[in-house]
N, C-alpha and C positions, 0 to 999 in steps of 0.2 A: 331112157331119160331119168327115171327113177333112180338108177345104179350108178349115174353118176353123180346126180343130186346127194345121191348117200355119201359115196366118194368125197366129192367137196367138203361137204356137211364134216366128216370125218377128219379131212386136212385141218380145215379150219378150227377144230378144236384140240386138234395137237400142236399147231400153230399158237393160238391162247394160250395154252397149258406152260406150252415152253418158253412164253416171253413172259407170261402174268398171273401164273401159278404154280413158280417153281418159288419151294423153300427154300433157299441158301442162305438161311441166316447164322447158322453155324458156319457155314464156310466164310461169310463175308467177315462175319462178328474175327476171326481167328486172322484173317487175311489182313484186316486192319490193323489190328495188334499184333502183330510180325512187322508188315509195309512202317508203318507208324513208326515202332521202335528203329529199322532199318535207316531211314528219312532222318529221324530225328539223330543218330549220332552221326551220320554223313553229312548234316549242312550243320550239324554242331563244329566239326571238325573243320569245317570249310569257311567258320566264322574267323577262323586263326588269321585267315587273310582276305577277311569279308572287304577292310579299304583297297586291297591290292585289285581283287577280282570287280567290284562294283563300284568305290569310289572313285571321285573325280578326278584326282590326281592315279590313279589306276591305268591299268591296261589298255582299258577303252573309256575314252572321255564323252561323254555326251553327245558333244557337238560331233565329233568324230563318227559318231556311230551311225547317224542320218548319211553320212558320205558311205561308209562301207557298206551298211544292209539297208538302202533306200526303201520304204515300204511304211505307208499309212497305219496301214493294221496290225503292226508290233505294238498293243499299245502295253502302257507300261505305267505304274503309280508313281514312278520315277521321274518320271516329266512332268511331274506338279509340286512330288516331295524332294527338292535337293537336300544335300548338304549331307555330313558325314550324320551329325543327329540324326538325321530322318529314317538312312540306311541301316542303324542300328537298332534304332527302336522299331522296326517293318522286321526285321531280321530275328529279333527275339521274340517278336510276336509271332511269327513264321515259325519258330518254335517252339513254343508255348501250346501253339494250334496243332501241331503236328503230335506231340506230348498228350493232349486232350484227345486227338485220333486213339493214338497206341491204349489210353487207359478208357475208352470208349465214355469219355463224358462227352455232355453238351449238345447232343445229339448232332444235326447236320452244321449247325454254325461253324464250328473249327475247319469243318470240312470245306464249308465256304471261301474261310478265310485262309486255308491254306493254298485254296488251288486259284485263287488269285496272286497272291504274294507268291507262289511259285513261278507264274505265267509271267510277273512282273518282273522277278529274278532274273530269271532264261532274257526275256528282252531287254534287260538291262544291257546284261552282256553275254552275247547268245555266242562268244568266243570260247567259252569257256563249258559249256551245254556237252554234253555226251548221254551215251545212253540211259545210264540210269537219270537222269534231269526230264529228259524226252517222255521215256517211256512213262514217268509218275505220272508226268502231266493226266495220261487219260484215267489211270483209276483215280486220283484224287476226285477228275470230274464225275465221274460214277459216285464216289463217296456223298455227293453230295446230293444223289437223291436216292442212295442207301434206305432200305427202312433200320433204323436203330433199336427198337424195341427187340428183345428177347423174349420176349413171352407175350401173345396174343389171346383171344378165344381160338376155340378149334373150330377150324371151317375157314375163321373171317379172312373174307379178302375185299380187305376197301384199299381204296386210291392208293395209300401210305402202302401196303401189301404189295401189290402190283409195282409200286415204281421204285420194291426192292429188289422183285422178280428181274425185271429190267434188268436193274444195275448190276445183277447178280450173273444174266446171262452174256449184259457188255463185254462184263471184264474178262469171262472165259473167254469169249468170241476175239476178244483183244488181244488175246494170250496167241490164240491160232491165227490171228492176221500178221502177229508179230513175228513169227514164227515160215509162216507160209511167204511172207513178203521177202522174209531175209533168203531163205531156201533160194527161191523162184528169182531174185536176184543174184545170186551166184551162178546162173546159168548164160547170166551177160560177162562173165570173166574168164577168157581160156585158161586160165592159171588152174581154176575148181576142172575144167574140162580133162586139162592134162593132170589132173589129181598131185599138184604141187604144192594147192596151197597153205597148207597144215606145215611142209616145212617149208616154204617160204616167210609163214607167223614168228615159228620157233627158231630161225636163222639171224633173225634181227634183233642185234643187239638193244635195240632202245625199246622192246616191247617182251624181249625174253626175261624173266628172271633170272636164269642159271643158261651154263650153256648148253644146250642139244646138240653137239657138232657127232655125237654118237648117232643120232638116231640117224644121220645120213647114211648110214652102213645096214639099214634097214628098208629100202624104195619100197616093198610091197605093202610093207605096216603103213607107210607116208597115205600111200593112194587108198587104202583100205578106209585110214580115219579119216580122208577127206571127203572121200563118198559118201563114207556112213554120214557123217554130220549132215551133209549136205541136203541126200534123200529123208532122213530122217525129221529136217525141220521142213521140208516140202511136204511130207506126207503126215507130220503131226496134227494140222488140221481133220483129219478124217481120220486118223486110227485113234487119236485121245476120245471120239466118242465112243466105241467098245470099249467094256466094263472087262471082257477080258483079255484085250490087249492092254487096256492102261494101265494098269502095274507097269508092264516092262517098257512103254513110253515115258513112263515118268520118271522111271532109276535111268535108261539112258539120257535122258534130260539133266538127273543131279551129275550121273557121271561126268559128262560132258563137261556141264558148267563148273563142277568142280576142277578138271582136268585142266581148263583155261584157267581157273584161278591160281593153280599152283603155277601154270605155262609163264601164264602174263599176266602184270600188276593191274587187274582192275578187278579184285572181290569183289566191290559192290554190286557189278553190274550181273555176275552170276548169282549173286545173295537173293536179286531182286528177282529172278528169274526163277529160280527155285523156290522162291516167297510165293509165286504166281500158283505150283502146282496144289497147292491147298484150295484154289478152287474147283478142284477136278474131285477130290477126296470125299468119300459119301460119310456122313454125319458119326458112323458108329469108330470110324479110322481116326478121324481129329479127334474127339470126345474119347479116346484110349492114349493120343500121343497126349494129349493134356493131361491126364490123369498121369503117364509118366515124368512127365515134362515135372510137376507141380511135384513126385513124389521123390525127385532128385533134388527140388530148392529145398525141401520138408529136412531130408538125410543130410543137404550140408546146413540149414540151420541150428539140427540138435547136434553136430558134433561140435558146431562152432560155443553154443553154450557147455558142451561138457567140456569143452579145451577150455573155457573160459572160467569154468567152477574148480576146474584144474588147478588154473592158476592162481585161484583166492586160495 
């Protein structure tokens, strides 16, 4: 009775540990300021036709959209704020908030107000929603009960500590649900079955880039990359936690997502995905890419002042 009481006793404090006393403030702190920046030039971008996509004379009109996606619980600040003003000024402050994430001000507020005005967005006109829209949604929600501080006493873990723990653990765990769910859903497709579907992707013209009609003269490469992917985000839930397997889960992850990017027009959505691995990265990895990251703006800012004393 004893040896299992231990037992318990033991679960339960690796259980606590992992949800409410794990440090990831480095990873989050880095994760934000990547996500942030990312967010913020893709719904800048997407402001070009902020009346086309959300306005009322737009795509989806209001009243229209109760008829197409029936459902109470879409709610939306759009249904109180009409009119093009409204959506403009919601829109730059959706911005502004997102800008405040990336430069880590203001502590959880922006965070607040972003994953509101996000949530608002997507139901406005949820015709328009694709991956990267969806998937923000949940770390925005994590962001917002983020701990923000960088620096604590050593030891302390109060409330604030704890329900960065959390959000620190979410957003990994979110990363492997996202991953695990798409996997385990390819297993409903005979296409992934009969290992077609990579060039079924690359054969369609309205999703290809360039053409691949070569790689048709290639079938075992075809079925080889459609596997690999396949098993690969099925079993990333359980091999990203080995420390020495995840190195090579997480460069087949950039591969990957890279690979699709040149495949098919949607950068942002492997941007966003490859943004995600920096919460897997243990503090001494980021804390080195930053230091190079900062030491290549450093080299092009003094060349840009000696091109510019050049030219006096």
């Amino acid at each position: 009775m004893k040896w299992a009481t231990a037992k318990l006793e033991a679960a339960w404090r690796l259980w606590s540990k992992f949800w409410f006393e794990s440090d990831g403030r480095t990873q989050m702190r880095v994760f934000r300021t990547a996500l942030g920046a990312l967010l913020f030039t893709y719904y800048l971008i997407r402001s070009m036709d902020l009346s086309l996509y959300f306005g009322e004379a737009g795509i989806t009109p209001a009243n229209a959209l109760t008829e197409i996606l029936p459902g109470s619980y879409r709610l939306t600040i759009f249904s109180w704020l009409t009119g093009d003003t409204a959506l403009w000024v919601c829109n730059w402050l959706y911005l502004g908030a997102l800008l405040a994430i990336m430069l880590g001000r203001l502590g959880r507020a922006p965070a607040i107000i972003a994953f509101i005005l996000h949530v608002s967005f997507i139901h406005r006109s949820p015709a328009i929603a694709y991956g990267v829209d969806l998937i923000s949604n949940f770390f925005l929600l994590y962001f917002c009960i983020a701990d923000y501080r960088m620096t604590r006493p050593e030891g302390c873990q109060d409330l604030r500590a704890s329900l960065g723990s959390v959000a620190y653990r979410l957003s990994q765990l979110q990363v492997c649900i996202i991953y695990g769910y798409s996997g385990l859903h390819k297993l409903k497709s005979p296409i992934w079955w009969r290992g077609e579907a990579v060039w079924d992707i690359l054969a369609n013209s309205q999703l290809a880039r360039f053409d691949y009609s070569w790689i048709s003269h290639f079938p075992l490469a075809i079925v080889m990359l459609t596997y690999a992917s396949m098993l690969w985000e099925i079993y990333f839930p359980a091999l990203i936690w080995s420390k020495r397997l995840r190195p090579y889960v997480l460069l087949m992850g950039v591969g990957m997502h890279l690979g699709i990017a040149v495949s098919i027009n949607i950068p942002f959505f492997g941007a966003l995905m490859i943004l995600t691995y920096l919460l897997f990265l243990d503090d001494a990895a980021i804390l080195s890419a930053e230091r190079k990251v900062t030491g290549v703006f450093k080299k092009i800012q003094v060349r840009r002042r000696v091109s510019d004393r050049s030219y006096v």
